[in-house]
N, C-alpha and C positions, 0 to 999 in steps of 0.2 A: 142280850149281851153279846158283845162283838170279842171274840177272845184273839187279838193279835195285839202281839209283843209290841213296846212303845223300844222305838229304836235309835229315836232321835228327839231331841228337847230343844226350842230356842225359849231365849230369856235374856231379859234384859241385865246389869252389871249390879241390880241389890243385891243386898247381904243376905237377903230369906232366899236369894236363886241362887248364890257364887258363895259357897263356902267346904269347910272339910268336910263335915257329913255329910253334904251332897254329893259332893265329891267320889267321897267312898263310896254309897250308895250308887252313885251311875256308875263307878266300874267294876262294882259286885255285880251285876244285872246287864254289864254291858251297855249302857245307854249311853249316847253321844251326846253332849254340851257344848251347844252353839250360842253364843254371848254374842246381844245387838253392839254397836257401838252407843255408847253415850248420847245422850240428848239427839236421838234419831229416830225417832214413831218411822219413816218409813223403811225402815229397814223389818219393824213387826206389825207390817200394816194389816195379816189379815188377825193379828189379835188386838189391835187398836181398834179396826174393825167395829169385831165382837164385843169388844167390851162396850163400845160408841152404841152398840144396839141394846145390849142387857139397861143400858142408863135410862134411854129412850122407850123401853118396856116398862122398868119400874116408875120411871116418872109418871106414864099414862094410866099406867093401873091405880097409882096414888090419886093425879087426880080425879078419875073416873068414878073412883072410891069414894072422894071425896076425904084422904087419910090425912090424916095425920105425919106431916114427915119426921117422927120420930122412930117409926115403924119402916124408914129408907131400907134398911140393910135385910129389912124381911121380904119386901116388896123385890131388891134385887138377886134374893136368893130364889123368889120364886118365879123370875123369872126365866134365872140361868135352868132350875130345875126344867122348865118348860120349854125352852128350846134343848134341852137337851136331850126331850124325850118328845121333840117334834121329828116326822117321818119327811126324810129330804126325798124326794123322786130324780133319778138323774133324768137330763135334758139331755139331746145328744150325748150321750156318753160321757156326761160329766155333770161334776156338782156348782153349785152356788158358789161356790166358796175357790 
């Protein structure tokens, strides 16, 4: 477990990211809310990114499975589970990402 404070949040202009309770909550905690502009993936390219790959995970596991895609939302929970608990090596002094 990595224990440092989240300092800073981007997201795009939904309703489950941009609202009061959120709101409160990042300035009870201090967190900063950084809102993309509208219809602009590159503005949150490296979470377009990542999501581009958890899709590309779950798909191959399905088909590999042989699944069923009704089981989609399992397949890309466990994917996110899985890179999230893959060990990144830095390369010169930096990550992937």
């Amino acid at each position: 477990t990595v224990n440092v404070p989240v300092r800073r949040i981007r997201t795009d202009n939904r309703t489950e990211f941009v609202n009061q309770t959120l709101r409160d909550y990042y300035e009870e905690v201090g967190i900063s809310h950084e809102k993309s502009v509208a219809r602009s993936p590159q503005q949150n390219g490296v979470v377009e990114r990542r999501n581009r790959t958890l899709i590309e995970a779950a798909r191959t596991m399905l088909i590999y499975a042989q699944a069923p895609l009704f089981i989609w939302a399992e397949a890309v929970a466990t994917a996110c589970f899985t890179q999230n608990r893959s060990i990144i090596r830095l390369r010169h002094g930096k990550t992937p990402y």
